[in-house]
C-alpha positions in Angstrom: 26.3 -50.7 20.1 25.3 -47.1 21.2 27.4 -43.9 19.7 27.8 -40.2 20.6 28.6 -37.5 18.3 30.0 -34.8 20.2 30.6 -31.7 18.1 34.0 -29.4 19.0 35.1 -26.0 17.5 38.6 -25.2 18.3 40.0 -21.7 18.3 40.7 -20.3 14.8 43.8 -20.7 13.2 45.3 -18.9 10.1 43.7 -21.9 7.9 40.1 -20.7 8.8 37.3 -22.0 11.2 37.2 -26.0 11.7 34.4 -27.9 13.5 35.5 -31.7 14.6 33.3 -34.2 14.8 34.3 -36.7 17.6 32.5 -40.2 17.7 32.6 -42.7 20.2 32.1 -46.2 19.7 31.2 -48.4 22.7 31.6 -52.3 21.5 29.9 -55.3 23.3 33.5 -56.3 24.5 34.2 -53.3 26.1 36.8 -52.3 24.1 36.4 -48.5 22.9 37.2 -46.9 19.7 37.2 -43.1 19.1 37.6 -41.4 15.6 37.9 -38.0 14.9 36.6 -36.2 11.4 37.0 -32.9 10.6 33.6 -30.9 9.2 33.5 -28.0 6.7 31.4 -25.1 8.7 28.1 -24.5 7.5 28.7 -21.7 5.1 27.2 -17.9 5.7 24.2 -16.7 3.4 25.5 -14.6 1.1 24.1 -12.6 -1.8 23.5 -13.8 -5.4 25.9 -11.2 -6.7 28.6 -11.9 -3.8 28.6 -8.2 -2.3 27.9 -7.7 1.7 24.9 -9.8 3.2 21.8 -7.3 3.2 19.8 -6.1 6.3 16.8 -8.8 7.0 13.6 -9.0 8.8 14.3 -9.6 12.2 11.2 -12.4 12.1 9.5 -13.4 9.5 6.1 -12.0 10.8 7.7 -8.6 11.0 7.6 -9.0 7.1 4.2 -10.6 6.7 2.7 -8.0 9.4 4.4 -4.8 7.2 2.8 -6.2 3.7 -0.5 -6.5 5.8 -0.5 -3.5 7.5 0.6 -1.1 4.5 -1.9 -3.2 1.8 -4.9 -3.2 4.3 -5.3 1.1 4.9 -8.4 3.3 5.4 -10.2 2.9 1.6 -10.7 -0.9 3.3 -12.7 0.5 5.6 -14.2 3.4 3.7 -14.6 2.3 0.1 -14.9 -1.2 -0.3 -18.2 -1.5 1.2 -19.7 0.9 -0.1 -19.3 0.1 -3.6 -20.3 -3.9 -2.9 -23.3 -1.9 -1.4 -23.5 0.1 -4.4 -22.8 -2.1 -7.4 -25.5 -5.7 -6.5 -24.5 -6.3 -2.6 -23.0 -9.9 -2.8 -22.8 -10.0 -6.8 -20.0 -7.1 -6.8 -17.9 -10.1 -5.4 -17.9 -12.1 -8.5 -15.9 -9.3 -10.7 -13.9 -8.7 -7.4 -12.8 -11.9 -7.1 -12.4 -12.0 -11.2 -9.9 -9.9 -11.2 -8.6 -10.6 -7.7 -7.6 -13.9 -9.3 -6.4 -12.2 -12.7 -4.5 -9.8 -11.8 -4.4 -8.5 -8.1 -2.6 -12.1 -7.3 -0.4 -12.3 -9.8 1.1 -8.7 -10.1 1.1 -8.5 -5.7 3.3 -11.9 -6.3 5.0 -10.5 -9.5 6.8 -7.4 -7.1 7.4 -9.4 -4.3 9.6 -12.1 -6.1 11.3 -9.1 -7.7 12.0 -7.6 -4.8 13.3 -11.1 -2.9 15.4 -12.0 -5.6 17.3 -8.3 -6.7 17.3 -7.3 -3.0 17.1 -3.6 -3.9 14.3 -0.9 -4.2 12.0 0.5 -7.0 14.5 1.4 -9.0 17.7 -0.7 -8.3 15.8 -4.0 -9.2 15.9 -2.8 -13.1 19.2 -4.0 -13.7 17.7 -7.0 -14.9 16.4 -4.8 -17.8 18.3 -1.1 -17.6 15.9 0.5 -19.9 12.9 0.0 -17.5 14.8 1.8 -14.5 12.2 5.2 -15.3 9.3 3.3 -13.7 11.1 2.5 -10.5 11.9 6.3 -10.3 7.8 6.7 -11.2 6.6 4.9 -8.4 9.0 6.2 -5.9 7.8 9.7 -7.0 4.4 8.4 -6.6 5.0 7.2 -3.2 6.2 10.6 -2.3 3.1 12.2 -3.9 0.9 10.2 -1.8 2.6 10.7 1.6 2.0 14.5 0.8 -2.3 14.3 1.4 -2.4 10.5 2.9 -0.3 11.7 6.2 -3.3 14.7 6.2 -5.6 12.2 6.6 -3.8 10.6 9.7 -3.7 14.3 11.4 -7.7 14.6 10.9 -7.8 11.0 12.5 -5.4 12.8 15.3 -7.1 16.0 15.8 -10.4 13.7 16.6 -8.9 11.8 18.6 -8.0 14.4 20.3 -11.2 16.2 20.3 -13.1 12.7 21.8 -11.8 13.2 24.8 -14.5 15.3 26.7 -17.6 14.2 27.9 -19.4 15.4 25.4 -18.6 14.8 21.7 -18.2 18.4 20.2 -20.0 16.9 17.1 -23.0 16.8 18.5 -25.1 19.6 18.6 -25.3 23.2 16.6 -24.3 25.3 19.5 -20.4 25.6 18.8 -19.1 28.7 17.6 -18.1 27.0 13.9 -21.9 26.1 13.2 -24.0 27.9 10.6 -27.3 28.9 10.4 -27.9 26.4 8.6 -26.9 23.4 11.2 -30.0 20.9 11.9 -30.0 17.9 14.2 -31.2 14.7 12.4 -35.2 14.5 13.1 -37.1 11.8 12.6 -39.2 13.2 9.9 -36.2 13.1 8.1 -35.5 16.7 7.5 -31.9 15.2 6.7 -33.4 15.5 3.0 -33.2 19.1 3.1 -29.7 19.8 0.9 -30.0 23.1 2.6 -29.2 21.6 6.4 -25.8 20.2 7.6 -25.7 18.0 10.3 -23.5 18.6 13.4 -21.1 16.2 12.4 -20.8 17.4 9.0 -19.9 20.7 9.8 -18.0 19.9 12.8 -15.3 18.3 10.1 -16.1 21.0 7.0 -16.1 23.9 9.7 -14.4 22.6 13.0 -11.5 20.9 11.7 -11.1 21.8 7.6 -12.6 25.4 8.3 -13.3 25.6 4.7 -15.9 27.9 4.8 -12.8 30.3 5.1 -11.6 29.8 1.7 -13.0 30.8 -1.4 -11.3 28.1 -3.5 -8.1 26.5 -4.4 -6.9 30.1 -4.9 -7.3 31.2 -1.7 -5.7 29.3 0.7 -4.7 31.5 4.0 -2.7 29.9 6.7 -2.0 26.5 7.9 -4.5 26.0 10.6 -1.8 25.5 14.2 -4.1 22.8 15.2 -3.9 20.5 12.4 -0.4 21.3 12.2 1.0 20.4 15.5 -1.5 17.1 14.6 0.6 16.9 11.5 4.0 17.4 13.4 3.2 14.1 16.1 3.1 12.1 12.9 5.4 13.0 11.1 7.7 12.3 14.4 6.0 8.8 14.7 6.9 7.9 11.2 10.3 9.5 12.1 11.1 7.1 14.6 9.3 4.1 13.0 11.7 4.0 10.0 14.9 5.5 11.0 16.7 2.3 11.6 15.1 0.4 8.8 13.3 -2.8 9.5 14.7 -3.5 12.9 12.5 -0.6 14.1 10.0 -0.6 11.5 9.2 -4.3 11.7 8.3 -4.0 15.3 5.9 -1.0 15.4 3.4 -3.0 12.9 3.0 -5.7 15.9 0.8 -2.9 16.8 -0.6 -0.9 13.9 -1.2 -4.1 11.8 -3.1 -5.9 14.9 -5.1 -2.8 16.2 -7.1 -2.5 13.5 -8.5 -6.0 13.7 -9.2 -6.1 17.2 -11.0 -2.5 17.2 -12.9 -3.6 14.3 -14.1 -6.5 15.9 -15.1 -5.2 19.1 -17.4 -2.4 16.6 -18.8 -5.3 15.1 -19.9 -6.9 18.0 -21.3 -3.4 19.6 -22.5 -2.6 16.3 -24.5 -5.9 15.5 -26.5 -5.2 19.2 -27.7 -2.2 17.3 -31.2 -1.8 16.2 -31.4 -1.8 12.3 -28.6 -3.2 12.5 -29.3 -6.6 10.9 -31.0 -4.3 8.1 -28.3 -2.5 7.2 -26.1 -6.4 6.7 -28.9 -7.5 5.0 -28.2 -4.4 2.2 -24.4 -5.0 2.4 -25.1 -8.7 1.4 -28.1 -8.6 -0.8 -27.5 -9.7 -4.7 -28.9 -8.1 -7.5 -26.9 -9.8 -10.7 -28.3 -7.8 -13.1 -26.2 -5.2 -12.0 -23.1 -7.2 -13.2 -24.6 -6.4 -16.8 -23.3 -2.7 -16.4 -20.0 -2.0 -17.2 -19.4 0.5 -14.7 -19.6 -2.3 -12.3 -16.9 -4.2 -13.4 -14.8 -1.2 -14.1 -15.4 -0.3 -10.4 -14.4 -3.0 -9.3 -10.8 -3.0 -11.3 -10.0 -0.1 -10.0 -10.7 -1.2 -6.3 -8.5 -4.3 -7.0 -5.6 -2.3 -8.1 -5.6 0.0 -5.6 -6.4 -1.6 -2.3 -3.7 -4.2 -2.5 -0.9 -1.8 -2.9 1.0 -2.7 -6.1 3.0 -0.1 -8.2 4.2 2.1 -5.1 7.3 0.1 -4.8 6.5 -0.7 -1.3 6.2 -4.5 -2.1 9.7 -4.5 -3.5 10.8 -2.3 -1.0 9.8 -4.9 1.8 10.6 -8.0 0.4 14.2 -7.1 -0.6 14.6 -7.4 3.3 13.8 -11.3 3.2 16.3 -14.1 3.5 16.9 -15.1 -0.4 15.2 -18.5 0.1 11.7 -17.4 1.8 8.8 -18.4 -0.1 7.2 -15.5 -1.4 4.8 -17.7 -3.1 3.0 -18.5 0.2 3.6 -14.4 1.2 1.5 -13.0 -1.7 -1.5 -15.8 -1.6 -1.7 -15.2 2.4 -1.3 -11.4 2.5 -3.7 -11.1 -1.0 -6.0 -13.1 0.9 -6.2 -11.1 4.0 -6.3 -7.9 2.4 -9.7 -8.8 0.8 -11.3 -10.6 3.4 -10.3 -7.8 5.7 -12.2 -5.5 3.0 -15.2 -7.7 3.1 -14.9 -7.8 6.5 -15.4 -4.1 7.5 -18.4 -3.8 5.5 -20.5 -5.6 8.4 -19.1 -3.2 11.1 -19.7 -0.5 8.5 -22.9 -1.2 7.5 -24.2 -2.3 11.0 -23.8 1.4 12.1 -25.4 2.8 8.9 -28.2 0.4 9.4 -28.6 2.2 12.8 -28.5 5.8 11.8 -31.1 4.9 9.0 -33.3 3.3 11.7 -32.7 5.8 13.6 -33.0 8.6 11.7 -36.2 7.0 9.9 -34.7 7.7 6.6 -33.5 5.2 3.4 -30.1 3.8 3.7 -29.0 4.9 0.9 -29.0 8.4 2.7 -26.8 7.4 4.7 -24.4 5.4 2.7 -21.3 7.2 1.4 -17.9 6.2 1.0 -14.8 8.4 1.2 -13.8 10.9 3.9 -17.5 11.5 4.7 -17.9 7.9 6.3 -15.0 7.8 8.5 -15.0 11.8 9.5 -18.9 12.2 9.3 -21.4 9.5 9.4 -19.4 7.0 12.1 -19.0 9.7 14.6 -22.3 10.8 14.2 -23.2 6.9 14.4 -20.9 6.6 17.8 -22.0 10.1 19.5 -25.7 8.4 19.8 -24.2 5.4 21.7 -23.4 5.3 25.3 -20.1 6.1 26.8 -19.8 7.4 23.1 -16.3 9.2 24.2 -14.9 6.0 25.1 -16.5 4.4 21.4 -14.9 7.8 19.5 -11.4 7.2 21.1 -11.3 3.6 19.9 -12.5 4.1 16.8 -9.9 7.0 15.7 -7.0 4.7 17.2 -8.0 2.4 14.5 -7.9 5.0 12.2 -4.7 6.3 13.2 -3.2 2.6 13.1 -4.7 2.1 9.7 -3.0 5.0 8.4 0.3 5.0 9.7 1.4 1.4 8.7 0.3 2.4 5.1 2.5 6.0 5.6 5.2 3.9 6.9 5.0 1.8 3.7 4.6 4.7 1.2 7.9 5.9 2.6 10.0 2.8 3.1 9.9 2.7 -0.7 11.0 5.8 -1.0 14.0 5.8 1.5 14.7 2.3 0.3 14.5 3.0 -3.4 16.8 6.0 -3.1 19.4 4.5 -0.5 19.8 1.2 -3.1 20.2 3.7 -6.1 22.3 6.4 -4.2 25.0 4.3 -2.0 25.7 7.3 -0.6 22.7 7.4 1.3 23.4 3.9 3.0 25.8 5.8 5.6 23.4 8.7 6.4 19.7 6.7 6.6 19.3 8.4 9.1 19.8 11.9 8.3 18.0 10.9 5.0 15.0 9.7 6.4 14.8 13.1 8.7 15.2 14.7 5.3 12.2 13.1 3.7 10.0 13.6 6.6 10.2 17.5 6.8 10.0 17.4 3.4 6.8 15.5 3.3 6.1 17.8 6.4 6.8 21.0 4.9 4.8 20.3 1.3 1.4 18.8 3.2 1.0 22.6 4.8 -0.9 23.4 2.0 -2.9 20.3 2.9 -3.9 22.2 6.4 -4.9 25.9 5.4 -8.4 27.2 5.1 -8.2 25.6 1.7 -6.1 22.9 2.1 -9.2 20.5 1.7 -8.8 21.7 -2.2 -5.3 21.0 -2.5 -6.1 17.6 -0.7 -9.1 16.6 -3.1 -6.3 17.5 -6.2 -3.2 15.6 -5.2 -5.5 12.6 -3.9 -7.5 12.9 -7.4 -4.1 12.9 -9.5 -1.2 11.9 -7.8 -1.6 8.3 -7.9 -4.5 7.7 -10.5 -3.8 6.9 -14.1 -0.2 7.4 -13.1 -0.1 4.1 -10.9 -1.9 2.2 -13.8 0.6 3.4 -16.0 3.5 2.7 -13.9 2.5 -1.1 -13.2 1.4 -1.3 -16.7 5.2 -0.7 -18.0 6.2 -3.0 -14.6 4.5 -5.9 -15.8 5.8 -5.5 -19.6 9.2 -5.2 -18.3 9.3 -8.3 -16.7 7.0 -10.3 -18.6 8.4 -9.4 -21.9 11.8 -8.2 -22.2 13.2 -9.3 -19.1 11.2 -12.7 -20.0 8.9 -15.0 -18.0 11.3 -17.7 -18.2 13.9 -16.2 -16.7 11.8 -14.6 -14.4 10.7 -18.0 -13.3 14.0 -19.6 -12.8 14.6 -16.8 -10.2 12.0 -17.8 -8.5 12.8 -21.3 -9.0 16.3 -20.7 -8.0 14.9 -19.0 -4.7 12.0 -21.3 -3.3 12.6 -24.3 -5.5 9.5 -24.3 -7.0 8.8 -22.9 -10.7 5.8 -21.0 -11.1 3.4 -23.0 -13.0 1.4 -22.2 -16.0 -1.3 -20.2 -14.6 1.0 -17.2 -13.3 3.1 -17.4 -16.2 0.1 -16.6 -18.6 -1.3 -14.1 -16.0 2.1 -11.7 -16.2 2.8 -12.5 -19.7 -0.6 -11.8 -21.2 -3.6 -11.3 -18.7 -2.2 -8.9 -16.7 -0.6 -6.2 -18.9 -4.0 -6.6 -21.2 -5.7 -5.8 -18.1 -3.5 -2.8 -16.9 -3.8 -1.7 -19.8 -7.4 -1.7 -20.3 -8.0 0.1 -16.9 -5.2 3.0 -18.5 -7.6 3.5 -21.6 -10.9 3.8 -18.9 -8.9 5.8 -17.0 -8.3 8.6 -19.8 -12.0 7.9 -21.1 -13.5 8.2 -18.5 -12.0 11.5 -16.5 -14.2 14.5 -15.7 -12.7 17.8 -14.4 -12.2 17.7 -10.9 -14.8 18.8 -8.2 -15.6 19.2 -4.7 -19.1 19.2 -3.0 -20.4 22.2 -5.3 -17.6 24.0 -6.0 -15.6 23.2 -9.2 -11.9 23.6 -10.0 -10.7 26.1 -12.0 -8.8 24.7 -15.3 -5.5 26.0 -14.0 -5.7 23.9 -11.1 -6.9 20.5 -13.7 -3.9 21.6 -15.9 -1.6 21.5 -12.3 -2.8 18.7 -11.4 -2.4 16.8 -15.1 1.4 17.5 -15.0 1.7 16.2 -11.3 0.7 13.0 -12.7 2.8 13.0 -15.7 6.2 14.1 -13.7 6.2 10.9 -12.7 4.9 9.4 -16.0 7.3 11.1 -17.6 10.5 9.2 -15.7 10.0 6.1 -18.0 10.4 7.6 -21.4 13.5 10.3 -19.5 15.1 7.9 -18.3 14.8 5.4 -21.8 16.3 8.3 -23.9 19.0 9.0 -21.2 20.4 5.3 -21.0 20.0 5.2 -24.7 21.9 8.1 -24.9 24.8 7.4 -23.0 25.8 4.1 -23.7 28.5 3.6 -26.6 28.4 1.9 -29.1 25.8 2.1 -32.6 22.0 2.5 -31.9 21.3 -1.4 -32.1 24.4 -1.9 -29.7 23.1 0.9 -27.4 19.6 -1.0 -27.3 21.0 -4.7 -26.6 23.1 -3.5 -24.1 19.6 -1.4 -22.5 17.1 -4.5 -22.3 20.1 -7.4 -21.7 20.6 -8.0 -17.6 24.0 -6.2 -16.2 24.6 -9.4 -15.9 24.7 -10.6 -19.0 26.5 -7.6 -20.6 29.5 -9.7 -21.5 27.4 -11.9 -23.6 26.3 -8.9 -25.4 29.6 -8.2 -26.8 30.0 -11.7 -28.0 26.5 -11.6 -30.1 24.4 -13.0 -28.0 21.2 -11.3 -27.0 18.4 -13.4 -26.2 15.5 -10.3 -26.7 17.0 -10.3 -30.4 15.3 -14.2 -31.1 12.1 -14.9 -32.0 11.7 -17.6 -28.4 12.4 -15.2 -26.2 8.9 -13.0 -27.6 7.3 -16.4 -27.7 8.2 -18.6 -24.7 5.9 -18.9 -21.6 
């Protein structure tokens, strides 16, 4: 007996969409039988709360390649090796991977099952706890903090780029008009000790690009420099037309700006290896000394290097994964893209620390002269490194295209959870994205001006030292409290239960219940104990500009308890009705009226 199910769907009718199922039976007798069924179409996704479907990835790997490409930015590159250089070599790995497993896992997971499940921004997923909502209005303000200096960065990378290509590097030698007397070529007595000399490439960034020796401080800033502006300008327009039709557009520029970086860095690593000293300078990248893991600092280093490189607290986790389907595992998104993150860190520090093996060979001189981290690796030592090399043009332009694509899928990210956050809280905004978007831009344009003066390398080292320092711990800190305790672990984990069909086990529970917050909070008190007035090279701010830059990190601080006394304030009822109503799910608002609050009960404090 053989069958054949031929499926049939006839024009719609006032009674909906039909499919029919028609069947035919062949018998050994010949004799044929035919039955028709009729089938209930496959039902549309919808959303949890019933309104209009939400905008999704357009694939999958659009998603996974955003998460990658925001979490993995230039402090991979210019920070993580150097502190596993300078805290043991190999040993800084074990508290890195401590709290990797602690808490950089757990709270990366944490926002991007909040996100999935609430499909909304920073801010909009606190309706599962009303009282919170502050703290998605404090990391969207820290997201726009950030895209003031970190889009700077991407015009220095740009003005480079542009600058590479000549035949010779303009880094190279004293005899530019921006050099100072007191510009010396690297010898090989290694004169480069002299704090009184400044290498080429040093002042071809301090001088050529920043011209800082124009300022006299924070206070005197002058103009915005045209060059670095019009830099400034082309990416502001690239992030323009990377985000203006959400993740349809944004989703497909990361196929390049999340891949880029790991094919340049690869093809550095295999030039760079070739070097000689090369194999010298690895060997310091990966050499263990455990006794440093007996100093605290260590450890605290480390922490803080968790927190920040894999993006959490900016909203930009939320922000993306409220663009999946409701039933995509977000488990298996936050272990690969955690994953990736760190061994992309720990893979950098070979190409890094090939090249500064070189110069030290080179030069003749200690590694540990040449090994920095921050803005002086990427904008100092490398192209010094590559202008030695041959064809060192061609080795310059590929090596700021990596910068550039480092940077711009983390500025893409910084202000997709901004746009996002605001459109989900503001409906409003939905019809005009685009006209919003335009009006973050210039905004972000307009403020990182100051960025690009004479000065602007002051107001840089400021908003980069206190926009998004203790204020991200904080914010993440009163993230993970929300959830874990008022919202509730449990019911936090029957969301995600309800979503991938798998209930988070015991491990993660205890991790965002207890672990985690103890943690956050922890690095909040080191943070405060451990702050020194702010600096740059020798010259030290004045305590107006430490008092400016205190109360840009507590405006957005400040949106948690606002916003607390606000909701409090202006929902009816007696003070304890006011507060049920404040920490109880919109959801669940009707059960408040009825008596039943589940934060009032001793289980809900205690379950896991």
């Amino acid at each position: 007996m053989s069958s054949v199910v031929a499926p049939e769907k006839p024009t719609s009718n006032t009674m909906g969409p039909k499919e029919v199922e028609l069947i035919l039976v062949k018998e050994q007798n010949g004799v044929q039988f035919t039955s028709t069924t009729l089938v209930a179409p496959t039902p549309t996704q919808t959303e949890p709360s019933g309104e209009e479907e939400r905008e999704t990835w357009g694939k999958k790997i659009d998603f996974l390649l955003s998460v990658i490409g925001f979490a993995v930015d230039l402090a991979n590159v210019w920070r993580f090796p150097y502190l596993c250089y300078k805290n043991g070599g190999g040993a800084f790995l074990v508290p890195y991977l401590f709290f990797m497993v602690i808490a950089g896992m757990p709270l990366f997971y944490m926002e991007l099952a909040l996100g999935q499940y609430n499909r909304e921004g920073a801010a909009g997923v606190w309706k599962i706890c009303p009282i919170f909502k502050g703290v998605g209005f404090t990391v969207i303000l820290i997201s726009l903090y950030v895209g003031f200096y970190y889009n700077v960065i991407i015009s220095w990378a740009m003005f480079y780029l542009f600058s590479s290509f000549t035949g010779e590097l303009p880094w190279v030698h004293c005899n530019n008009t921006w050099n100072s007397p007191n510009c010396s070529e690297w010898a090989e007595n290694g004169s480069v000790s002299d704090i009184y000399k400044a290498t080429p490439a040093q002042e071809f960034f301090e001088r050529g690009v920043l011209h800082i020796q124009d300022s006299n401080g924070i206070d005197d800033l002058g103009r915005p420099r045209w060059q670095l502006t019009a830099c400034l300008a082309v990416v502001i327009v690239l992030l323009y037309f990377s985000l203006w039709k959400g993740v349809k557009t944004s989703g497909k520029v990361v196929w390049i700006t999340a891949t880029m970086p790991y094919v340049v860095l690869t093809v550095l690593l295999l030039r760079g290896v070739t070097l000689p000293g090369a194999i010298d300078g690895i060997k310091a990248y990966l050499s263990v000394d455990f006794l440093r893991l007996c100093d605290a600092k260590v450890w605290i280093e480390a922490a803080t290097q968790i927190c920040f490189s894999l993006g959490v607290g900016f909203g930009v986790l939320i922000a993306f994964s409220s663009y999946n389907k409701f039933s995509n595992n977000c488990y298996r998104d936050a272990i690969i893209t955690s994953s990736i993150n760190s061994l992309t860190s720990f893979f950098s520090g070979f190409v890094v620390f090939s090249f500064l093996g070189y110069m030290s060979h080179k030069h003749n001189v200690a590694l540990d002269k040449v090994a920095i981290d921050g803005a002086g690796l990427v904008f100092v030592i490398y192209p010094e490194a590559i202008a030695t090399l041959p064809g060192s043009s061609i080795w310059a332009v590929i090596f700021f295209i990596m910068l550039l694509t480092l940077g711009i899928d983390s500025a893409m990210g910084g202000m997709e959870s901004v746009i996002t956050g605001l459109c989900d809280e503001f409906k409003c905004l939905h019809k005009h994205r685009e006209l919003f978007t335009l009006f973050i831009v210039v905004g972000t344009f307009l403020i990182s001006l100051f960025c690009v003066t004479n000065g602007g390398m002051y107001v840089f080292t400021l908003l980069e030292y206190y926009a998004a320092g203790t204020s991200i711990l904080f914010g993440v800190l009163i993230e993970a409290i929300g959830i874990a305790w008022f919202y509730g672990v449990d019911r936090f984990s029957d969301d995600i239960e309800e979503m991938i069909g798998q209930r988070p086990g015991w491990y993660w529970r205890l991790c965002w219940k207890f672990v985690s917050p103890c943690f956050l909070l922890f690095m909040v008190v080191v943070s405060f104990a451990t702050y020194n007035p702010l600096s740059y090279s020798s010259y030290v701010f004045p305590p107006w500009a430490n008092v400016a830059g205190w109360c840009v990190a507590m405006s957005s601080m400040a949106m948690v308890p606002l916003y607390a006394i606000y909701k409090l304030c202006t929902l009816p009822g007696k003070f304890c009705d006011r507060l049920a109503y404040a920490i109880t799910p919109e959801t669940e608002h009707h059960l408040v009226d009825s008596g039943e609050v589940r934060q009032f009960t001793l289980r809900h404090w205690l379950v896991v």
